[in-house]
C-alpha positions, 0 to 999 in steps of 0.5 A: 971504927974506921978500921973495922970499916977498911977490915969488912970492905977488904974482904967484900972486894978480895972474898966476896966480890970474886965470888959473886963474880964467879957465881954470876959467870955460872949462871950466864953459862949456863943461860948462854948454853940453854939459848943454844939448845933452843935455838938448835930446837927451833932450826930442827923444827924449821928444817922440819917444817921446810920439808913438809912444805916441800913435800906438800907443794911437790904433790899439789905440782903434780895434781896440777900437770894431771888436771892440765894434760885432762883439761887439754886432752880431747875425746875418749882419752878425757873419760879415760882419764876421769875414771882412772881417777875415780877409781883411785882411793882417797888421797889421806888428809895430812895434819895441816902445816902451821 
């Protein structure tokens, strides 16, 4: 008995130990390499949204200088300015940045 006992421990640690030490570095491989990939997704998306809020604060910034330079111009160039403005089409409702 206590040598049938030494014969299954001897190959638990020589032929199954290394395999499932084998198997298992595997799986962390790949796991490893999956949180890669979603960590290089989410960089993409944040850059992506980065530059939406770029260019959305770049307009806003120069709607503002236009209400500034009307607000402080005087007389007929104030009306000539509304109706420059009125004549523009509608600006395009962009989908909202989350």
């Amino acid at each position: 008995m206590e040598k049938s006992t030494f014969i299954l421990l001897f190959f638990i640690v020589v032929i199954g130990l290394p395999t499932l030490l084998g198997v298992g570095g595997d799986m962390f491989k790949r796991w490893l390499k999956h949180k890669e990939r979603m960590a290089e997704a989410l960089n993409a998306q944040t850059a992506e949204k980065a530059a939406q809020y770029a260019a959305h604060t770049e307009r806003l910034e120069q709607r503002v200088r236009v209400l500034e330079r009307i607000a402080t111009d005087r007389g007929v160039a104030l009306a000539d300015e509304i109706e420059t403005l009125r004549d523009l089409p509608a600006p395009h409702r962009e989908r909202p940045l989350n």
